[in-house]
C-alpha positions in Angstrom: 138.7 -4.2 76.9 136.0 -1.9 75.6 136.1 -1.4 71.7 135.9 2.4 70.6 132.3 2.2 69.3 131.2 1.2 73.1 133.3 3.9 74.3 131.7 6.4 72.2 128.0 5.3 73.2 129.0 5.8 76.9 130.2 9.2 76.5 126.9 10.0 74.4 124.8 8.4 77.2 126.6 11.5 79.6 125.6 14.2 77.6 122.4 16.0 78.9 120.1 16.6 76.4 118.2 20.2 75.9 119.4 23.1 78.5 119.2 22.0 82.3 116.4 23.8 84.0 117.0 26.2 86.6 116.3 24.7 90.3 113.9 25.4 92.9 113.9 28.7 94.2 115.3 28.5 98.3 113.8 31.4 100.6 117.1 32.7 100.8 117.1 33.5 97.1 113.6 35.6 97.4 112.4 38.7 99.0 108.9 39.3 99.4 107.2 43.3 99.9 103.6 44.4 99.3 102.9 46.9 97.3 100.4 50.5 98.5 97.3 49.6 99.3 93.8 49.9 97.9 91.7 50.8 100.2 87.6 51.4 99.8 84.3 51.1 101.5 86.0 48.5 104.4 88.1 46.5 102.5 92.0 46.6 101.6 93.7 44.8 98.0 97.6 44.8 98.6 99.9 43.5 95.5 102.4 41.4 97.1 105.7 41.1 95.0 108.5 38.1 95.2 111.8 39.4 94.2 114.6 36.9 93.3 117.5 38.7 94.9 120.0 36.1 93.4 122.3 36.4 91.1 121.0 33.1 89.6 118.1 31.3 88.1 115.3 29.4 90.0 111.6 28.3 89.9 108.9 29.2 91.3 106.3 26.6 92.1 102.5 27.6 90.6 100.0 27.4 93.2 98.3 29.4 95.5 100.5 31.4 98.2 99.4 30.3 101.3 99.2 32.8 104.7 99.2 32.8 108.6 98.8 36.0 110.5 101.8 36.6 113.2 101.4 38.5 116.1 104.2 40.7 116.9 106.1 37.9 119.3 105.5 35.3 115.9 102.6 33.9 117.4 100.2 32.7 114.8 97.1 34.5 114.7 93.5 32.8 113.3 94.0 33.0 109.6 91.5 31.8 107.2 92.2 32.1 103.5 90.0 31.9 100.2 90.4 32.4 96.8 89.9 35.8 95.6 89.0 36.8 92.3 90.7 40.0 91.4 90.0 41.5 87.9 92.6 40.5 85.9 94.6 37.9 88.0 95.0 34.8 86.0 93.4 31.2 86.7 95.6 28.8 88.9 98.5 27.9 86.5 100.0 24.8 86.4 103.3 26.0 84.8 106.4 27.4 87.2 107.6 30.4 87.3 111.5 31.1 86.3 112.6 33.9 87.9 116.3 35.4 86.6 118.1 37.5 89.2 116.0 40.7 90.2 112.7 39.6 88.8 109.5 38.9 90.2 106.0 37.1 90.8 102.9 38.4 92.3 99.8 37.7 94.0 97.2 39.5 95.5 95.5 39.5 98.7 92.2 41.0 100.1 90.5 41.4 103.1 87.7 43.5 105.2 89.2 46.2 107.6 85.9 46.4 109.4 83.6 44.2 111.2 80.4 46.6 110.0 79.0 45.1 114.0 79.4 47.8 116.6 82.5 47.6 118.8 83.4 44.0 117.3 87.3 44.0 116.6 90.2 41.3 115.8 93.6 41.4 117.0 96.3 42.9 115.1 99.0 41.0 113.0 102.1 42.4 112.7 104.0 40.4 110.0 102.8 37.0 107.9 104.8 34.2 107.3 104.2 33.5 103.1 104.5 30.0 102.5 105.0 30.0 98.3 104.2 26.9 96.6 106.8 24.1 96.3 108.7 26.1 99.5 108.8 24.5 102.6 110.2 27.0 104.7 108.1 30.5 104.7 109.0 33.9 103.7 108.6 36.3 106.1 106.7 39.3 105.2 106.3 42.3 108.0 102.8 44.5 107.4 100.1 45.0 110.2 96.8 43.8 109.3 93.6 43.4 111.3 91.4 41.5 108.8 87.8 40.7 109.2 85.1 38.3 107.5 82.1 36.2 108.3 78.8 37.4 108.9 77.0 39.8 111.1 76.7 39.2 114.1 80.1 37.1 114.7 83.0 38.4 112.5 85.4 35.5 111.8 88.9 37.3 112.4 91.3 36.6 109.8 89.8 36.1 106.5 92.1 36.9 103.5 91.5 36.2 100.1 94.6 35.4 97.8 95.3 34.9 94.4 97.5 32.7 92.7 101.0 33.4 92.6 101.9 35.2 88.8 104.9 35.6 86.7 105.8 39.6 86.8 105.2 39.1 82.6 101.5 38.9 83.2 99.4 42.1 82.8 98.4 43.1 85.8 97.1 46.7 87.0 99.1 48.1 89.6 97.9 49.2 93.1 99.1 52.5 92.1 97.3 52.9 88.8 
């Protein structure tokens, strides 16, 4: 028989400590949309947002988003990504992201929209599949794109550059502004 004492230990053992953190965010908890474009001189800089359309809690891996070009049938298109450093886009974090029901992240993406070589031309993607950190299945995220990169005379179809993926709390300027 267990004396009261030993009892009361157990049930303290039980007892979570501190507020349970939210779990990982599932793709069927998020929605992803990019912003208007910026557009000048050849190049494109889209805001992409990540909406938790939940009505609960989750996190949001940090990290770098990670893309692949789609062709309109889903077949994956030459997709080469950098880093890009946009004015005012925070460092790679190493804290997650909480997301309560209707907020968001964000992350920015940029690419060339000509070659700058003659007749030169890359195939058209007509969605991309956004892998977000910590996620293992993608997002899928429809936009037609035809970016380009590399150096005269080859382009390399398919260069992006992304940032890493931001809490909607941090000041960034809007594709709008």
């Amino acid at each position: 028989m267990l004396t009261p004492v030993l009892l009361a230990l157990g049930a303290c053992a039980a007892i979570p400590s501190g507020p349970t953190p939210p779990p990982q965010c599932v793709p069927d908890q998020l929605r992803a949309h990019a912003e208007r474009a910026e557009a000048g001189m050849g190049h494109i800089t889209r805001r992409i947002i990540v909406q938790n359309i939940s009505h609960h809690r989750c996190v949001l891996s940090a990290g770098i988003p990670r893309l692949q070009l789609l062709t309109v049938q889903g077949v994956a298109l030459q997709t080469r990504q950098q880093p890009f450093p946009y004015p005012g886009a925070a460092a790679i974090s190493t804290q997650n992201i909480v997301l309560r029901s209707a907020e968001t992240a964000t992350f920015w993406m940029h690419y060339a929209t000509q070659t700058g070589y003659g007749y030169a031309s890359c195939p058209w993607a007509s969605a991309i599949a956004l892998r977000l950190p910590g996620l293992t299945t993608p997002l899928h995220l429809v936009m037609r794109l035809r970016p380009y990169g590399g150096l005269l005379p080859h382009p390399t179809c398919g260069e992006i550059g992304v940032t890493p993926l931001q809490s909607h709390r941090t000041n960034l300027p809007s594709a709008r502004e």
